[in-house]
N, C-alpha and C positions, 0 to 999 in steps of 0.2 A: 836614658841613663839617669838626669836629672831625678825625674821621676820614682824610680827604681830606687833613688838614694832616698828621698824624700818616705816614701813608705818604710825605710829598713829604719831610716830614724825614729817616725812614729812607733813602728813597732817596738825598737830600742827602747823606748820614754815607756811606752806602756808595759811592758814588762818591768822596766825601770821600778816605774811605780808600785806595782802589784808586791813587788817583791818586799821593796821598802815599807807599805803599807802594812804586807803582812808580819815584819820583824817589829816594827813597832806594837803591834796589835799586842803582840805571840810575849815581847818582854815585858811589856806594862801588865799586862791579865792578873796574873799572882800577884801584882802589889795592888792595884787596883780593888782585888778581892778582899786583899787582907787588910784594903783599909774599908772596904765597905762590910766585911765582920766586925772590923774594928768599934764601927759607929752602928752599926746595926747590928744587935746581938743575937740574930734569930737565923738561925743556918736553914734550917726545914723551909720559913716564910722566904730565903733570901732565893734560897734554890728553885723556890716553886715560881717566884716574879722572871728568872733568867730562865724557866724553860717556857712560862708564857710567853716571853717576850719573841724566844726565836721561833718557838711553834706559830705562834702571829703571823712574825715576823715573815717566813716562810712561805704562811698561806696567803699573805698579803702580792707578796713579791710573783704566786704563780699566777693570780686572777690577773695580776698588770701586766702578764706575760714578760718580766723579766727573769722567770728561771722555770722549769718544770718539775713536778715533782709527783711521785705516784698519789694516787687517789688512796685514802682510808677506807678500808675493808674490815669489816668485822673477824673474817677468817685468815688476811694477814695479821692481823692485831693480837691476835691467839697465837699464834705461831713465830711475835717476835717480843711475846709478853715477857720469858727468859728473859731472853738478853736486855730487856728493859730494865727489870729490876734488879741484874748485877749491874748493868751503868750505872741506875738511880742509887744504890749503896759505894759505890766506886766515889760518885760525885759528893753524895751526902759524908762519908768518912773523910774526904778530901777538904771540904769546909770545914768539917769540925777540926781536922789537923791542921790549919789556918786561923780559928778559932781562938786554939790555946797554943801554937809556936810558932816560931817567926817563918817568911819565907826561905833565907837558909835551910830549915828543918826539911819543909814541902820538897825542896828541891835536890837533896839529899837522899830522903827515901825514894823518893820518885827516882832517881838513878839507879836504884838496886835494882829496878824491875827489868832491866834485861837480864843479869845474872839467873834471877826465879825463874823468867821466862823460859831460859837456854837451857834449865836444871826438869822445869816441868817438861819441855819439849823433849827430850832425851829420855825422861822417865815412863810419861803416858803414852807420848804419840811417836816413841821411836822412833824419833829422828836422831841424826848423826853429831857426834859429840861434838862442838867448837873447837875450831883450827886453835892449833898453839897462839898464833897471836888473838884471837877471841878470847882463849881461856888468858891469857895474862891482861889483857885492858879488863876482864871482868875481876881477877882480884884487885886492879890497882882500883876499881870502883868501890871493892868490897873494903880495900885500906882505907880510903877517902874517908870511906863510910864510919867505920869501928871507929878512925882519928877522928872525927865531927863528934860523934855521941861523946868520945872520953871528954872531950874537951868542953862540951856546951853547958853553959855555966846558968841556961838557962833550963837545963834538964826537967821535968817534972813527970810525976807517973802520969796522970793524965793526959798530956800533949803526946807521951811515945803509946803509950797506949792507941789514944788514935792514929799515930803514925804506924804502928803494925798493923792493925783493923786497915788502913787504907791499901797498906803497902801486898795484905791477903785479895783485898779485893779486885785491886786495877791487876795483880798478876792473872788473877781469876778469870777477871774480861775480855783478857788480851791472849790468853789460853782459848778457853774456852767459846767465848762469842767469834771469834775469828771466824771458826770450821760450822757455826751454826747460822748464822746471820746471810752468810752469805749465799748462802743456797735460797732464800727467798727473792733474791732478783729484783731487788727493789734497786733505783737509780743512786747517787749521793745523796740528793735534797729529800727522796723519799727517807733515808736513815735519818735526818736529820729531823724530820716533820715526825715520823712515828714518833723515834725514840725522847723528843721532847713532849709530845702531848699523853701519849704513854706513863713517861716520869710524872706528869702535871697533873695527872688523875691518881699517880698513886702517892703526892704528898700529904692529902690528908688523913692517911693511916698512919704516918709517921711521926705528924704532929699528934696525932693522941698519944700511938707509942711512947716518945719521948717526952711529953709532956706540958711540950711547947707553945700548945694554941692558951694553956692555962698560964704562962708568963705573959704571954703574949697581949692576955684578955685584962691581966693586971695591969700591966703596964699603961696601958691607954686607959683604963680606970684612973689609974693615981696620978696620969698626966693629960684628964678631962680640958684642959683648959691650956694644953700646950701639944696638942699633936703632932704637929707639923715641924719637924724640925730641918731645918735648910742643910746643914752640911750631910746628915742621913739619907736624906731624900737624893742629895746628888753624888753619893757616894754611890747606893744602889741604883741609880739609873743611867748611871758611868757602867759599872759592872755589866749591865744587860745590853747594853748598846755594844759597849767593846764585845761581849761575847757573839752578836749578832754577826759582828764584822770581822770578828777571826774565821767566822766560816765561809763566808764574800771570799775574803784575801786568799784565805789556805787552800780552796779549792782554785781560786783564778792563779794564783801563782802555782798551783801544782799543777795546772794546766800547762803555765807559758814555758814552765823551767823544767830540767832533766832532777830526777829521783836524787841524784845525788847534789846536785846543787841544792836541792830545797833542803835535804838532810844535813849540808853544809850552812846552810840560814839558821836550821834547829837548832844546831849546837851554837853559832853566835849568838843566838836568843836567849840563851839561857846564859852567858857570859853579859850579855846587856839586863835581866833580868838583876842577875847580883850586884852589877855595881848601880846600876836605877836605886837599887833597896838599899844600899849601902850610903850613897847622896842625900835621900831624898828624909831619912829619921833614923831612930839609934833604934829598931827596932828589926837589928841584926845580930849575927856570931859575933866574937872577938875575933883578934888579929889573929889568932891559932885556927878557930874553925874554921875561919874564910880561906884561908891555907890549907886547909882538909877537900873543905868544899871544891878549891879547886884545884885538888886533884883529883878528886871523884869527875868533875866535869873533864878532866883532862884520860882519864880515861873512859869517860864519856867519846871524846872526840877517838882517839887509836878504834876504839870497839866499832863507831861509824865507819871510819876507814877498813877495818878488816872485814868487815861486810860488804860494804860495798866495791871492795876490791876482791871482791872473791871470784870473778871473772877471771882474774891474771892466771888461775891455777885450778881451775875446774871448767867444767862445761859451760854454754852459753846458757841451756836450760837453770841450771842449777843456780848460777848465779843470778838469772832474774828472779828465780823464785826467795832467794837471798836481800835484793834489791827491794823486792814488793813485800817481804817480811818487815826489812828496816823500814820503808814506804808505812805500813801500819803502824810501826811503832812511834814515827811522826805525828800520825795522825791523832793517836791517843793523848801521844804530846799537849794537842792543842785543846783536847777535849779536856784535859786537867788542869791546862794553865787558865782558861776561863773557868774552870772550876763548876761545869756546868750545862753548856746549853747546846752542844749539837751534837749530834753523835758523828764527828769530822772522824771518830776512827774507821779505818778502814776494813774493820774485822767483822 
């Protein structure tokens, strides 16, 4: 019995931990990022250091035998080239909307993407309209929203500019890559290993696109004699490490814990998330947006619950398949709040 109790408690503590590990991970990400754009002005190079890191990071982790992960194939790699490069523009619009607006902004439009979601899925793939309480947590998402914009006093066309650009994309991926990805059979770590070395090979058409390797080549020019700068340097290798380990934590605690608990950490995440960024510099909303913001997050949370409670009044099948929709849309979660490095979504 002794015994028996002694195992329930380790396991208690281990899970404990997983859990904790990954809510800190999952609210620091976004602020973490938006300080290391902050001090590093280069989205394209910053992007391309965080999928090195976790693509490494990954291959490292399977030759040590602490995780496994499918093997790289030429003829898989063809076939999940797609969905690389809506991630890679998902992530890349995502930094640059970090870039030029505060986290407030990120975490605002990143809220509307269920609403798109629920409106494409009903348009394309004829699925079943949302339950009355689905369709009302998604307008009080869409009030949140409209009340943020009126109010943001830090508005500018460039910053909504890539907030729509982002806000096209991640609905895109989360459509779209879901029904395509997953038919290649690859395990977690394998999505994670592609989809970052994938993105990592296709950063430098992006830095000529945009024009970036040409700042990039100036800058260490006219700073010949000061390269190295301390707080940059551990800004972006803060970023790459925390992203490594959102994908540790998000898969071991969605291991230990039930779909709905972990969807219940989601949404406290992002409430730790706002007031992290609201503590820690002034490089938030006013008192009015943060008041917008959270009601967008609050009908952020009803919309979790009418999903996940969609059990109570539908079939057992239907509701898993409801349960493993919100399950992705977690995951995505975390692929945006590191701003970056694994593809943890589950689409």
């Amino acid at each position: 019995m002794a015994s028996i109790r002694l195992d329930a408690a380790k396991q208690h503590y281990a899970t404990s931990s997983l859990v904790i590990g990954y809510a800190l991970c999952s609210s620091l990400l976004a602020v973490i990022n938006k300080f290391a754009i902050t001090k590093f002005n280069y989205p394209g190079l910053l992007t391309a250091l965080q999928y090195l890191t976790s693509a490494l990071g990954v291959w490292v982790l399977g030759k040590l035998g602490f995780l496994h992960h499918d093997p790289f194939t030429l003829d898989t790699a063809k076939k999940f080239l797609p969905a690389a490069v809506v991630f890679y523009l998902a992530i890349f619009t995502n930094t640059n909307l970090l870039r030029h607006a505060n986290v407030d902004t990120f975490i605002v439009f990143r809220s509307l993407t269920p609403l798109l979601v629920a409106i494409a899925d009903t348009a394309f793939r004829k699925q079943p309209c949302p339950s009355k309480l689905t369709f009302v947590s998604l307008l009080i998402i869409l009030g949140g929203a409209v009340g943020y914009v009126a109010t943001d006093s830090g508005f500018t066309l460039t910053a909504y500019s890539w907030a729509f650009a982002y806000l096209v994309t991640i609905t895109t991926e989360m459509v779209y890559i879901k029904h395509m990805v997953t038919n290649l059979g690859l395990n977690t770590w394998g999505f994670v290993f592609y989809n970052n070395l994938l993105s990592l090979m296709m950063a430098p058409v992006f830095w000529i696109i945009t024009g970036e390797y040409s700042d990039a080549f100036t800058a260490v020019g006219s700073n010949s004699e000061n390269l190295f700068d301390p707080v940059a340097f551990s800004a972006v290798s803060l970023s790459c490490v925390f992203g490594l380990l959102i994908s540790f934590f998000g898969f071991a605690a969605r291991k230990a814990i039930s779909a709905t608990a972990f969807t219940v950490t989601g949404v406290v995440n992002k409430f730790l998330t706002v007031a992290i960024n609201v503590l820690i510099w002034d490089k938030h909303a006013g008192p009015i947006g943060l008041l917008c913001l959270l009601l967008t997050l609050a009908g952020g949370v009803l919309y979790q619950q009418s999903v996940t409670g969609a059990g109570n009044v539908s079939s057992q099948s239907t509701a898993s398949k409801q349960i493993d929709s919100k399950t992705d849309d977690d995951y995505a979660d975390d692929n945006e709040e590191k701003g970056l490095s694994g593809k943890i979504s589950g689409v």
